[in-house]
DRENMARZA-619789 format. One record per atom (N, C-alpha, C): residue number from 1; residue in one letter; y, z, x. Coordinates in pm, 1 decimal. Example, Ala and Ser with C-alpha at 12.3 -4.5 7.8 and 13.67 -1.06 7.14 Angstrom:
// DRENMARZA-619789
<site><num>1</num><residu>a</residu><y>-569.0</y><z>780.0</z><x>1319.0</x></site>
<site><num>1</num><residu>a</residu><y>-450.0</y><z>780.0</z><x>1230.0</x></site>
<site><num>1</num><residu>a</residu><y>-330.0</y><z>780.0</z><x>1320.0</x></site>
<site><num>2</num><residu>s</residu><y>-225.0</y><z>708.0</z><x>1285.0</x></site>
<site><num>2</num><residu>s</residu><y>-106.0</y><z>714.0</z><x>1367.0</x></site>
<site><num>2</num><residu>s</residu><y>3.0</y><z>787.0</z><x>1290.0</x></site>
This chain:
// DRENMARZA-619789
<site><num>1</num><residu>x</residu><y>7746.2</y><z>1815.3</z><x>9262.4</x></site>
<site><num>1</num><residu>x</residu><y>7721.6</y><z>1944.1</z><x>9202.3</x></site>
<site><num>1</num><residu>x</residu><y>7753.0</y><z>1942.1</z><x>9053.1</x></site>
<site><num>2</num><residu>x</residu><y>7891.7</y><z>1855.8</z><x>9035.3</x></site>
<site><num>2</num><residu>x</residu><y>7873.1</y><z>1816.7</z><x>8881.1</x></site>
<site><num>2</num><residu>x</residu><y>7800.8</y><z>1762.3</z><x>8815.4</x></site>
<site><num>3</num><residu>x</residu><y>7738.3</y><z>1702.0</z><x>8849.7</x></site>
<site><num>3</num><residu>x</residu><y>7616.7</y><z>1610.6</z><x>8779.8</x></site>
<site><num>3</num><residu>x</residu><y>7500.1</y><z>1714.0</z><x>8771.5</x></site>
<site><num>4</num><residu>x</residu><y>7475.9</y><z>1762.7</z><x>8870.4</x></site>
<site><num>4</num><residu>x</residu><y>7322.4</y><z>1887.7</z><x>8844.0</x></site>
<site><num>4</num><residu>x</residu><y>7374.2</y><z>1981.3</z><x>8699.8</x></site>
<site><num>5</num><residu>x</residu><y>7489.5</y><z>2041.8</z><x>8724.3</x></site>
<site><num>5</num><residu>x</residu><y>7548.9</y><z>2100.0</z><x>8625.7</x></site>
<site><num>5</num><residu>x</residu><y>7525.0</y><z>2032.5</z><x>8478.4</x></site>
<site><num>6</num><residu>x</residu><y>7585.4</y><z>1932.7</z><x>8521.0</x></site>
<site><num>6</num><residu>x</residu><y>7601.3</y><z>1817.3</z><x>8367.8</x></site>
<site><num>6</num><residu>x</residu><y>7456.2</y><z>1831.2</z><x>8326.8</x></site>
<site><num>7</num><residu>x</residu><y>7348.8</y><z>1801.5</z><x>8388.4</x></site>
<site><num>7</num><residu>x</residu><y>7207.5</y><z>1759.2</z><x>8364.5</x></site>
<site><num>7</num><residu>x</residu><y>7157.2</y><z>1891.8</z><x>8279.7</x></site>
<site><num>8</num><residu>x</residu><y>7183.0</y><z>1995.4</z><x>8350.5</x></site>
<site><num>8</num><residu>x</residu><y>7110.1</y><z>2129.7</z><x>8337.6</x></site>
<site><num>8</num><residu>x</residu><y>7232.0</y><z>2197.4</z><x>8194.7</x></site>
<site><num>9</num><residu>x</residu><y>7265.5</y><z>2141.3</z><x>8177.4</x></site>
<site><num>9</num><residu>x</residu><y>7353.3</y><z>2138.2</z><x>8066.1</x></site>
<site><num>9</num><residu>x</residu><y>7306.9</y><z>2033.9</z><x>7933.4</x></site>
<site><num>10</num><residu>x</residu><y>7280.9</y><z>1955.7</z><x>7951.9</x></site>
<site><num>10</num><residu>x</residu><y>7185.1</y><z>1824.2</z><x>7859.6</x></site>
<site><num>10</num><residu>x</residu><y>7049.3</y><z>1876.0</z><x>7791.8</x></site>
<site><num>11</num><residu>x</residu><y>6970.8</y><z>1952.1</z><x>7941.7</x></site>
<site><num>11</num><residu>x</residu><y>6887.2</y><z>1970.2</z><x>7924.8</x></site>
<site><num>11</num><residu>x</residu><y>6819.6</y><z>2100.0</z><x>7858.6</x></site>
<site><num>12</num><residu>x</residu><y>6937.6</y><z>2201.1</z><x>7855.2</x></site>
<site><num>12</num><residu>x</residu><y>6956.2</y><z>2367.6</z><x>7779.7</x></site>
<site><num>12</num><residu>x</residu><y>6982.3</y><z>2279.4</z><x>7640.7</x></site>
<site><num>13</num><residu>x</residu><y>7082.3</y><z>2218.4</z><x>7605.9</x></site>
<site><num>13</num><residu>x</residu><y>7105.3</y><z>2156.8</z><x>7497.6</x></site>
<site><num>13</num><residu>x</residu><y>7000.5</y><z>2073.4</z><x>7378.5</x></site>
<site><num>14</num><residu>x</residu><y>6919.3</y><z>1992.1</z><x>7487.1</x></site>
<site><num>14</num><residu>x</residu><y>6817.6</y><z>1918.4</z><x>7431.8</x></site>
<site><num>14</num><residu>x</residu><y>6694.9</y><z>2024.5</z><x>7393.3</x></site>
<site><num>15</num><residu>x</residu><y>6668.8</y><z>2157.0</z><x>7451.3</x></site>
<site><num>15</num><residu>x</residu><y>6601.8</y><z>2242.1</z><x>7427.1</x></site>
<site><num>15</num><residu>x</residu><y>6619.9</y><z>2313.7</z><x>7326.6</x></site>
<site><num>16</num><residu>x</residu><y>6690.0</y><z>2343.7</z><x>7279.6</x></site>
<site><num>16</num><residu>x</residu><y>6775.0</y><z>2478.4</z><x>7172.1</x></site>
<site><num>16</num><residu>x</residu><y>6733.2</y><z>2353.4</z><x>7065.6</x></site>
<site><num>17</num><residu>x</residu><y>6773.4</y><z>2214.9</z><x>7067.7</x></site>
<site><num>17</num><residu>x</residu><y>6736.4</y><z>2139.6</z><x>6936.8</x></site>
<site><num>17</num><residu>x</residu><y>6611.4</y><z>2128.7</z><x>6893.5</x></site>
<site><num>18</num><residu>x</residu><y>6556.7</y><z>2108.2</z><x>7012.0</x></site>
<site><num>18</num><residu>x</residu><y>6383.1</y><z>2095.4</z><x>7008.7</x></site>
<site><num>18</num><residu>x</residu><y>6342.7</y><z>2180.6</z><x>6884.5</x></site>
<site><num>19</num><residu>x</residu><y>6382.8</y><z>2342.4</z><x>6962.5</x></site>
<site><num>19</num><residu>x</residu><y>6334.0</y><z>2428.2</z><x>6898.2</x></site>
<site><num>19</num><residu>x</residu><y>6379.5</y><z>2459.0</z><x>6771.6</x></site>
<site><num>20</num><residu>x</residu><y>6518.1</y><z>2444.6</z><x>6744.6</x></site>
<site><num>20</num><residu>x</residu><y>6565.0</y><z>2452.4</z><x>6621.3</x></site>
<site><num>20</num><residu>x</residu><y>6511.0</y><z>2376.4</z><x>6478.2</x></site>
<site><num>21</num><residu>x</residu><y>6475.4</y><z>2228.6</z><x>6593.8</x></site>
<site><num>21</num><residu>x</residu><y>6402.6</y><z>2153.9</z><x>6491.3</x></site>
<site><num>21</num><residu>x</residu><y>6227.2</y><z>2226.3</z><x>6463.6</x></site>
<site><num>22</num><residu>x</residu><y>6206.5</y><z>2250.8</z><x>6537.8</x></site>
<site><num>22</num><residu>x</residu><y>6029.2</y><z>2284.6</z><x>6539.5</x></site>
<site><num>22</num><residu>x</residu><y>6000.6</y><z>2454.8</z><x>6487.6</x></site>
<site><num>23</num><residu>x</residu><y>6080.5</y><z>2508.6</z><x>6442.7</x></site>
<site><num>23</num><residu>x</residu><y>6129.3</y><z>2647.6</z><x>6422.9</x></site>
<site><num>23</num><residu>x</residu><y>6078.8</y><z>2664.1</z><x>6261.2</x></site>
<site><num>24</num><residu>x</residu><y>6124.9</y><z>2622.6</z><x>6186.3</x></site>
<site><num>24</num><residu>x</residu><y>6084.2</y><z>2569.6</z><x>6087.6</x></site>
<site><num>24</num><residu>x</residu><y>5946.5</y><z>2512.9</z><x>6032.4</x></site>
<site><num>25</num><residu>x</residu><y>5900.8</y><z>2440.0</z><x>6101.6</x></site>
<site><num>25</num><residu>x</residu><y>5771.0</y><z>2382.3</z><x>6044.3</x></site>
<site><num>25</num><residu>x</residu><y>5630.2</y><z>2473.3</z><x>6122.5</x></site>
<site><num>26</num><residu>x</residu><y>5698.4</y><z>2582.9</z><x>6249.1</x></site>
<site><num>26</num><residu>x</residu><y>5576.3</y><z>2701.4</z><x>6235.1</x></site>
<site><num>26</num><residu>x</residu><y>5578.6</y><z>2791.1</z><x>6176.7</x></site>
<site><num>27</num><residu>x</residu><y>5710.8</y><z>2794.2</z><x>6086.3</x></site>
<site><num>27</num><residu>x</residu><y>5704.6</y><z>2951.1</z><x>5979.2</x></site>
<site><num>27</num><residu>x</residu><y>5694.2</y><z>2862.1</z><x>5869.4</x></site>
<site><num>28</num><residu>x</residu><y>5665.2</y><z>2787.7</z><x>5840.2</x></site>
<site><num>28</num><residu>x</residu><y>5601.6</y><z>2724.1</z><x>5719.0</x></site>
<site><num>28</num><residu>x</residu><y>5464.8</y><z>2693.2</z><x>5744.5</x></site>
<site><num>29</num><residu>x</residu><y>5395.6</y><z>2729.7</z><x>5816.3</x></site>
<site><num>29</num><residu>x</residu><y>5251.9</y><z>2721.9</z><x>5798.6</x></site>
<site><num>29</num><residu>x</residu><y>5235.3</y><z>2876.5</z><x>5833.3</x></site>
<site><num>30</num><residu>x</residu><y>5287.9</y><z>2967.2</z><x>5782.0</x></site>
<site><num>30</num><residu>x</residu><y>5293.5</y><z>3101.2</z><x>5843.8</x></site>
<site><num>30</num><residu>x</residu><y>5222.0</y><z>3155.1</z><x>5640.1</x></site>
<site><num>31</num><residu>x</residu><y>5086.6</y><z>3184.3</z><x>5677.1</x></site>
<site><num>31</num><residu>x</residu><y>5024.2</y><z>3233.5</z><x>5503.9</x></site>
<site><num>31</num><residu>x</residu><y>5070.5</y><z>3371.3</z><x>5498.3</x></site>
<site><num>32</num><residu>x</residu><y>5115.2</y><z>3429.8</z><x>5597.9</x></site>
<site><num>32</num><residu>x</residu><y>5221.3</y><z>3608.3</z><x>5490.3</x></site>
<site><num>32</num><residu>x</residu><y>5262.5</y><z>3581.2</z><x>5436.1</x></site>
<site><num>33</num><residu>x</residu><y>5391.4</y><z>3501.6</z><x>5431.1</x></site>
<site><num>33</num><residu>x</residu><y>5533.2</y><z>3487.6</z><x>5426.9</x></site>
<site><num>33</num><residu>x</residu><y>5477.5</y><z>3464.6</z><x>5262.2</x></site>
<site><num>34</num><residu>x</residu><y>5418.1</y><z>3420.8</z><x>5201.4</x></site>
<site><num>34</num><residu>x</residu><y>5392.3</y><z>3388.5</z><x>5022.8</x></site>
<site><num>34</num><residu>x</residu><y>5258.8</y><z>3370.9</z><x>5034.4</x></site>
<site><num>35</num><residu>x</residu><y>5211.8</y><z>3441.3</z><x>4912.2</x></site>
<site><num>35</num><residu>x</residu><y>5052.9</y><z>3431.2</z><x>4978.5</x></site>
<site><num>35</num><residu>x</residu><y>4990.5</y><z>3377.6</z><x>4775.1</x></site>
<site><num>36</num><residu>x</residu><y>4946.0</y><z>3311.4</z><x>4739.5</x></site>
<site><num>36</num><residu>x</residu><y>4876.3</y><z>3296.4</z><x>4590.1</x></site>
<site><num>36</num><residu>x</residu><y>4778.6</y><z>3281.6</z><x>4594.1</x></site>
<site><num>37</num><residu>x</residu><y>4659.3</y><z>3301.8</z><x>4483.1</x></site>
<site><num>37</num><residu>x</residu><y>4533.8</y><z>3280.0</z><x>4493.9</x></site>
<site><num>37</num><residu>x</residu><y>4502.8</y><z>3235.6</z><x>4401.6</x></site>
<site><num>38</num><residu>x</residu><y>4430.4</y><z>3109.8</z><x>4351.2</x></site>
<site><num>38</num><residu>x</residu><y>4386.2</y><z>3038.2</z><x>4261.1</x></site>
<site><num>38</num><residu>x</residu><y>4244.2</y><z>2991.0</z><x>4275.3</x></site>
<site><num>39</num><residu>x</residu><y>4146.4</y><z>3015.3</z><x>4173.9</x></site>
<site><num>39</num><residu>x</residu><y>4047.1</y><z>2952.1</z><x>4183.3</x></site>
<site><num>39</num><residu>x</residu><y>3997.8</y><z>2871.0</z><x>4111.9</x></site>
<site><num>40</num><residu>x</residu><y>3912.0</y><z>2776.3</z><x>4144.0</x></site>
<site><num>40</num><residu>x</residu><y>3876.0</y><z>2646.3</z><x>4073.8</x></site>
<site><num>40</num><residu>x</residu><y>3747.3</y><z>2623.0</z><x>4083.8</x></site>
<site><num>41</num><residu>x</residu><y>3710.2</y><z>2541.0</z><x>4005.5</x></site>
<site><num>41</num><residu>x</residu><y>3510.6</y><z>2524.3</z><x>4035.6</x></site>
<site><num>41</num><residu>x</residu><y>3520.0</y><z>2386.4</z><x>4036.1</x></site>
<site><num>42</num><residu>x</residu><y>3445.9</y><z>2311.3</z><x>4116.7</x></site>
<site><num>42</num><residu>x</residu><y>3466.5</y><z>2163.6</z><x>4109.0</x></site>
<site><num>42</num><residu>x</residu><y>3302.5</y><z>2135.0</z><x>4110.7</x></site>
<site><num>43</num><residu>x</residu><y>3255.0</y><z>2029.3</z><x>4058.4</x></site>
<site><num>43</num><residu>x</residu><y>3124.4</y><z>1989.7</z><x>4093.9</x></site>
<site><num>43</num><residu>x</residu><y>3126.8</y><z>1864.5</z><x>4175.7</x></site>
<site><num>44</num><residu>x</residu><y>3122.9</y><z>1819.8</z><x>4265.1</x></site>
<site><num>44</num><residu>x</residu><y>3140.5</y><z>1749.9</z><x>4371.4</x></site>
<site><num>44</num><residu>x</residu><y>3000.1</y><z>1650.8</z><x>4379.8</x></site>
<site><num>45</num><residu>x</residu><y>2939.9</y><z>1546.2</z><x>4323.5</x></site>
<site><num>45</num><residu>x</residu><y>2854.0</y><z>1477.0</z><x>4370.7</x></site>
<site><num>45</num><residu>x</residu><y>2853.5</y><z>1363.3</z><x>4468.9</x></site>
<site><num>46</num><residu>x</residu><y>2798.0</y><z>1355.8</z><x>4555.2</x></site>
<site><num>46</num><residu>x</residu><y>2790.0</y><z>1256.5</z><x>4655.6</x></site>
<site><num>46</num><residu>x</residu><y>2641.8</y><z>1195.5</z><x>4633.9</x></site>
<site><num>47</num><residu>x</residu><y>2671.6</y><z>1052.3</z><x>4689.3</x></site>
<site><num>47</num><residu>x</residu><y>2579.3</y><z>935.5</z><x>4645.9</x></site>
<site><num>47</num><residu>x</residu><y>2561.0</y><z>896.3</z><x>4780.4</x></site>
<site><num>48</num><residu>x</residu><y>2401.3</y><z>859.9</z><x>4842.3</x></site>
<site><num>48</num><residu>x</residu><y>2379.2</y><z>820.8</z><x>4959.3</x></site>
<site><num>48</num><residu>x</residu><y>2376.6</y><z>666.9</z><x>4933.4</x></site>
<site><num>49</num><residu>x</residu><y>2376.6</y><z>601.3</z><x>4988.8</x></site>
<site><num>49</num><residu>x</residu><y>2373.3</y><z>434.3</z><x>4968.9</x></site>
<site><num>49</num><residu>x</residu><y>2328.4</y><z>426.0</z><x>5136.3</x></site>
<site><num>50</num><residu>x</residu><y>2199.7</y><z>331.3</z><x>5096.0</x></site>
<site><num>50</num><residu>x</residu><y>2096.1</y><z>263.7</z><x>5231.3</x></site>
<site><num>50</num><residu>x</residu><y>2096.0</y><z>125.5</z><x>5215.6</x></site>
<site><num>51</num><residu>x</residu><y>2173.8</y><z>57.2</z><x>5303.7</x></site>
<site><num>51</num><residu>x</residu><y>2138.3</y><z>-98.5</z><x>5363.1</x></site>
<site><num>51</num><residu>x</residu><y>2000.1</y><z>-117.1</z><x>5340.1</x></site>
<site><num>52</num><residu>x</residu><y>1983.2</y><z>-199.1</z><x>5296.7</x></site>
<site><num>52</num><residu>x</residu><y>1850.0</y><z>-287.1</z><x>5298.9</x></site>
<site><num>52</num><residu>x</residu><y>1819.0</y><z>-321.7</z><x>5435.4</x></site>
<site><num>53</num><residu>x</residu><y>1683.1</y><z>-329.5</z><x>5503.3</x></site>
<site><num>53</num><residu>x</residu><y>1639.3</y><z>-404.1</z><x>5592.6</x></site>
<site><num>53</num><residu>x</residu><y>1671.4</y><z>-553.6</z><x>5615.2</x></site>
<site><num>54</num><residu>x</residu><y>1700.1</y><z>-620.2</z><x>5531.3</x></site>
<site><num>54</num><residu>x</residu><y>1749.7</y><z>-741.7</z><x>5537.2</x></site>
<site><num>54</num><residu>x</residu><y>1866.4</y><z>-768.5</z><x>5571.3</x></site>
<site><num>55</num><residu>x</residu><y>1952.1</y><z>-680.8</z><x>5555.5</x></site>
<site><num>55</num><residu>x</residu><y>2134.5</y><z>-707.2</z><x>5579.3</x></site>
<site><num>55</num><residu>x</residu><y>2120.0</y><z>-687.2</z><x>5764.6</x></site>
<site><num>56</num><residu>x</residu><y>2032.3</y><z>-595.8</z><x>5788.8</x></site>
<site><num>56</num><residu>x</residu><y>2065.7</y><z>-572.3</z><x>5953.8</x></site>
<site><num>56</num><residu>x</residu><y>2022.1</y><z>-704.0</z><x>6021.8</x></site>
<site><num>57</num><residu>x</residu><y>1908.3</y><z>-741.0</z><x>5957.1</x></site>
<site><num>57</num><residu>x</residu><y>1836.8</y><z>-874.4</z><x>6019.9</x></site>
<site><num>57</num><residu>x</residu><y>1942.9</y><z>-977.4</z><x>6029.5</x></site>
<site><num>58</num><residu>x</residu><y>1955.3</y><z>-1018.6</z><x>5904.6</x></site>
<site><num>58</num><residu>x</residu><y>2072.1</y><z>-1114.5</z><x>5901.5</x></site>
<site><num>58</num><residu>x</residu><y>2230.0</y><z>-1147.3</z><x>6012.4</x></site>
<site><num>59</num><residu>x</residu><y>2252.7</y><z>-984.3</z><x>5991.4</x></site>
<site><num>59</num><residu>x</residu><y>2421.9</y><z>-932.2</z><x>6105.9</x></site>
<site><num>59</num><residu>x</residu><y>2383.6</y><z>-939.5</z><x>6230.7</x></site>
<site><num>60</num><residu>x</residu><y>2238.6</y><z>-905.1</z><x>6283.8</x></site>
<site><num>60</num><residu>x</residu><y>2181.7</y><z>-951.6</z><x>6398.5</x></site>
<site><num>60</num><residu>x</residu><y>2193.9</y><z>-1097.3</z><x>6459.5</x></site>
<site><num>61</num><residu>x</residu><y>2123.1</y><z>-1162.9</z><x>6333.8</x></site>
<site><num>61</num><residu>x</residu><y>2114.1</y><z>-1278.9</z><x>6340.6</x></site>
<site><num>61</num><residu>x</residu><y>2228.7</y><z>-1375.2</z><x>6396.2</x></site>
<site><num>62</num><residu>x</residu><y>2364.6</y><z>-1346.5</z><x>6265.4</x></site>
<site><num>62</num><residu>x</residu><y>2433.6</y><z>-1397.5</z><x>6277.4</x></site>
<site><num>62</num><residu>x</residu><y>2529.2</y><z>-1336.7</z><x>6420.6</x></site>
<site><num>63</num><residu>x</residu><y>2566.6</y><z>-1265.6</z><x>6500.4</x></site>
<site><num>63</num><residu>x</residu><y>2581.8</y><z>-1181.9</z><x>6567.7</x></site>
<site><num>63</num><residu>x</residu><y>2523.7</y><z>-1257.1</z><x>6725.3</x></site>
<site><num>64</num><residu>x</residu><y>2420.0</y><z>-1279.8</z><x>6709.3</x></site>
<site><num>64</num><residu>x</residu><y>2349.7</y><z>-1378.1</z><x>6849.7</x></site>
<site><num>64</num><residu>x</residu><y>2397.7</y><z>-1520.3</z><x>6859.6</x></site>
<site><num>65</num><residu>x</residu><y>2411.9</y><z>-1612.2</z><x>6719.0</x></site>
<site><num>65</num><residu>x</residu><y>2456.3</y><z>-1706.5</z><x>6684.3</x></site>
<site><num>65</num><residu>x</residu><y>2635.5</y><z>-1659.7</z><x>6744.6</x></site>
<site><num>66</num><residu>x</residu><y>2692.5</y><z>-1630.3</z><x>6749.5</x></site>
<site><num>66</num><residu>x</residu><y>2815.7</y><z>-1627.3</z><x>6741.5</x></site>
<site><num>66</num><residu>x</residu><y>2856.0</y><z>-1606.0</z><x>6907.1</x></site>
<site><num>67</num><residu>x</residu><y>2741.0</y><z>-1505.3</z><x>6981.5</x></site>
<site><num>67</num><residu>x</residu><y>2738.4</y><z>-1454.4</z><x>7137.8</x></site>
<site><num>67</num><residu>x</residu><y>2698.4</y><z>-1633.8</z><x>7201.4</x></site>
<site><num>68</num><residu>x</residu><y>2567.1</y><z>-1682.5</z><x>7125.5</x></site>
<site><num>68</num><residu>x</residu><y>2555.7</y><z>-1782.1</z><x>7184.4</x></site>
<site><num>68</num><residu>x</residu><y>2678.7</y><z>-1927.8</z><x>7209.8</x></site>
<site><num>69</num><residu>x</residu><y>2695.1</y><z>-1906.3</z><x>7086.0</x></site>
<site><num>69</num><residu>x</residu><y>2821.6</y><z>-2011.9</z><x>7089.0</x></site>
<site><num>69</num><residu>x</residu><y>2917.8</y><z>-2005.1</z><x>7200.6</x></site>
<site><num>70</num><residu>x</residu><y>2969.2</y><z>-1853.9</z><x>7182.3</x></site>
<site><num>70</num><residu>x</residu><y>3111.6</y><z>-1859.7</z><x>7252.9</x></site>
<site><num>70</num><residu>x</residu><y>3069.0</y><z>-1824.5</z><x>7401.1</x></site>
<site><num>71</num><residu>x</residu><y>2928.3</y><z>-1841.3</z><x>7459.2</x></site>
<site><num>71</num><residu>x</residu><y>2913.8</y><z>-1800.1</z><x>7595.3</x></site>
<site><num>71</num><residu>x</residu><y>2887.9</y><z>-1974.4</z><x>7642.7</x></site>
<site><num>72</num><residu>x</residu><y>2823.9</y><z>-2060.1</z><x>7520.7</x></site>
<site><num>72</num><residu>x</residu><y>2820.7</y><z>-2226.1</z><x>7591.0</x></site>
<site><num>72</num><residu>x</residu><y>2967.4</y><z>-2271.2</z><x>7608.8</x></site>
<site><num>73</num><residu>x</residu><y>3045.8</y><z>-2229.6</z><x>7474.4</x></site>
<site><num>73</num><residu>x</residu><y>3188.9</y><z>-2288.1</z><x>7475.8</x></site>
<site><num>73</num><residu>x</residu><y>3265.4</y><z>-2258.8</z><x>7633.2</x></site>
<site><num>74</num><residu>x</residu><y>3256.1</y><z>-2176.8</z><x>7698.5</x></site>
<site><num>74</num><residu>x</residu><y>3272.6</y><z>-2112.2</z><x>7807.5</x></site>
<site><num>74</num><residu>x</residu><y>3243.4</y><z>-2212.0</z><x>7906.1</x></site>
<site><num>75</num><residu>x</residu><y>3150.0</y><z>-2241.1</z><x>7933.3</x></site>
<site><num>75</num><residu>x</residu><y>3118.4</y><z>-2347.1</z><x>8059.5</x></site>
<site><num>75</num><residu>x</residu><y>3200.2</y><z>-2426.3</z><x>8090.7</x></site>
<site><num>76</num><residu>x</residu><y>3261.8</y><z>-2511.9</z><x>7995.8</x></site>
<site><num>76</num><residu>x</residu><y>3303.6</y><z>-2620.8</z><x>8030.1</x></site>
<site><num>76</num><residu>x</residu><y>3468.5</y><z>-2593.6</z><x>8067.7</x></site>
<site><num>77</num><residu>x</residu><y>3514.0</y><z>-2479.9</z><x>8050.7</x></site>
<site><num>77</num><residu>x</residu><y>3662.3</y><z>-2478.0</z><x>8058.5</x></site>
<site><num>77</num><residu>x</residu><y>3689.1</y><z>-2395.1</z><x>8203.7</x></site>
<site><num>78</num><residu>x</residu><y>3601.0</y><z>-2369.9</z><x>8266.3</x></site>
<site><num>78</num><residu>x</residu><y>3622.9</y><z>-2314.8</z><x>8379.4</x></site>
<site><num>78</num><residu>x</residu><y>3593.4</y><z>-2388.1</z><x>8476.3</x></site>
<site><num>79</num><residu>x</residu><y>3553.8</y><z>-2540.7</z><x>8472.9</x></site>
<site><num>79</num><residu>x</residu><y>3550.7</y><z>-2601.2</z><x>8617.1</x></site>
<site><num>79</num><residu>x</residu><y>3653.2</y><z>-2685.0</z><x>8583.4</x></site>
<site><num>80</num><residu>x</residu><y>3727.8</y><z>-2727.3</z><x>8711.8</x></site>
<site><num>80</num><residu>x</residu><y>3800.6</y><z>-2822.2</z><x>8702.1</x></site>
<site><num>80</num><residu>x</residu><y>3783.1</y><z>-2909.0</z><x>8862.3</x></site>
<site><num>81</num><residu>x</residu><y>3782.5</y><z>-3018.4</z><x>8778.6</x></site>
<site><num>81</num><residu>x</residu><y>3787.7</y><z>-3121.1</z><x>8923.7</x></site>
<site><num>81</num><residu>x</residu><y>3902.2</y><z>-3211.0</z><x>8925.5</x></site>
<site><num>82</num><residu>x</residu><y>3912.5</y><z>-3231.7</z><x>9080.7</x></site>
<site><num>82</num><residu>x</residu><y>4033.4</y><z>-3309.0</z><x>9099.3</x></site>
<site><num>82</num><residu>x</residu><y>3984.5</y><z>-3358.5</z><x>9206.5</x></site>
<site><num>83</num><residu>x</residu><y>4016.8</y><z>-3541.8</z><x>9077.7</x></site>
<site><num>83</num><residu>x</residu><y>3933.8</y><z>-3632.3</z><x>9172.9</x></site>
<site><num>83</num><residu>x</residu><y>4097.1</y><z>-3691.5</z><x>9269.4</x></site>
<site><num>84</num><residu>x</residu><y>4061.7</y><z>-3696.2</z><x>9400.2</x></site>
<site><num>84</num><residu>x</residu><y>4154.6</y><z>-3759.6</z><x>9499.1</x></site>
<site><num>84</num><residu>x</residu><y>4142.4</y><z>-3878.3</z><x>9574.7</x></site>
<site><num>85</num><residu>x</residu><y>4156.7</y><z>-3978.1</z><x>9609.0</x></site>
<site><num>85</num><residu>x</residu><y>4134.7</y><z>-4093.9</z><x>9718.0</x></site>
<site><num>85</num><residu>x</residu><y>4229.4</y><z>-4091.4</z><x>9823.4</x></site>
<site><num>86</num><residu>x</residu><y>4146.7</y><z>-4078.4</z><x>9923.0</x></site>
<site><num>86</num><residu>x</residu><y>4214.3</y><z>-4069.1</z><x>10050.0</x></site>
<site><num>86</num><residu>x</residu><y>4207.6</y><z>-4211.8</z><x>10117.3</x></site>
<site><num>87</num><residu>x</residu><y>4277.2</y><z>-4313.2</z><x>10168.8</x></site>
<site><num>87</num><residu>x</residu><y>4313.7</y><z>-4408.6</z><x>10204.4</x></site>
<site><num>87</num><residu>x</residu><y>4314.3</y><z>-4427.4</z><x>10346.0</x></site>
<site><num>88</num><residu>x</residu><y>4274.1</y><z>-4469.0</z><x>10464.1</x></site>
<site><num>88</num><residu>x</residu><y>4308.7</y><z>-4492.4</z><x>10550.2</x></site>
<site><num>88</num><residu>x</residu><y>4353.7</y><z>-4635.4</z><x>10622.7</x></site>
<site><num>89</num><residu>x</residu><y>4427.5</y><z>-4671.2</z><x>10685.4</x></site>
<site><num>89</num><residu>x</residu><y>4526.3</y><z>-4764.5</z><x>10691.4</x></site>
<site><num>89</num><residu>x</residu><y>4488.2</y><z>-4780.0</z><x>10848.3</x></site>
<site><num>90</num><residu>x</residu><y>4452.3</y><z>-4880.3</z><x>10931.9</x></site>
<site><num>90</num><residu>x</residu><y>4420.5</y><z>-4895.2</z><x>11076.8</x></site>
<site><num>90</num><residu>x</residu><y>4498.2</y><z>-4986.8</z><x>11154.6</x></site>
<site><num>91</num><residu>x</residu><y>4617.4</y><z>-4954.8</z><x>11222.4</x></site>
<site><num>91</num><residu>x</residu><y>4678.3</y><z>-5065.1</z><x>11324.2</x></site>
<site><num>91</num><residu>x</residu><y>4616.8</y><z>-5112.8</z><x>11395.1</x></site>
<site><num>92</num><residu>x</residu><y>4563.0</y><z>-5256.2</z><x>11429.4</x></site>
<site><num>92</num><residu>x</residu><y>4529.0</y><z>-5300.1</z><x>11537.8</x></site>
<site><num>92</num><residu>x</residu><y>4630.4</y><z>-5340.9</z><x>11651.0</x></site>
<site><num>93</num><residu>x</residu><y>4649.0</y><z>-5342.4</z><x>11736.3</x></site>
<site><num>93</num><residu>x</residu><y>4723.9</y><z>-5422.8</z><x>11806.1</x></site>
<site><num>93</num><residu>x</residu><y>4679.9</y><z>-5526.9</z><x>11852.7</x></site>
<site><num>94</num><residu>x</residu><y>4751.9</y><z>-5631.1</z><x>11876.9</x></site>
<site><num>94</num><residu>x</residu><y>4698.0</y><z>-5764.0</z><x>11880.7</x></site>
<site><num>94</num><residu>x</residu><y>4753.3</y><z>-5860.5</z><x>12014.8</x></site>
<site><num>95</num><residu>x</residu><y>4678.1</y><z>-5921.2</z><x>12075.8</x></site>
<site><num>95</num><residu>x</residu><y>4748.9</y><z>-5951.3</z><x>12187.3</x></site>
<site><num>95</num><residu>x</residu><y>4811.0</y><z>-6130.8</z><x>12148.3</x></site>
<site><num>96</num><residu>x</residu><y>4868.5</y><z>-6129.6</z><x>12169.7</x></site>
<site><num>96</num><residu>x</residu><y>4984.9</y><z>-6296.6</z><x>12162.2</x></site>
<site><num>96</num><residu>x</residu><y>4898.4</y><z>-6371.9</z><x>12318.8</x></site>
């Protein structure tokens, strides 16, 4: 019964910090509390930039080259053989 106690005691504790800590950073995103207004004019240009048809060809290219490689490299490391000799040895018995 002490231990539930103890726990439920840890755990009221670990809560109140939570919040104490997190208490703070939602009344600071709170816009009543100080409010200013400033305005600005910005001219903002953006620049489109288009790949050439040639760069895709190429990344393709190289891209199949690279699938092909590492799917031959592959073959050879997944079989393994194990060569064994089995011996057999034959008593005759022999009559005197």
């Amino acid at each position: 019964m002490k231990t539930l106690i103890k726990t439920h005691n840890m755990k009221s504790l670990a809560a109140v910090l939570w919040l104490v800590m997190v208490s703070p950073v939602v009344l600071a995103q709170d816009s009543s509390v100080t409010s200013s207004t400033r305005t600005s004019s910005r001219v903002v240009t953006t620049e489109t930039t288009t790949v050439e048809p040639w760069v895709w060809i190429v990344g393709a290219a190289v891209l199949i080259i690279i699938i092909v490689a590492l799917s031959r490299g592959r073959g050879n490391r997944g079989t393994v053989t194990n060569h064994q000799t089995t011996y057999t040895k034959r008593v005759e018995d022999s009559e005197e």
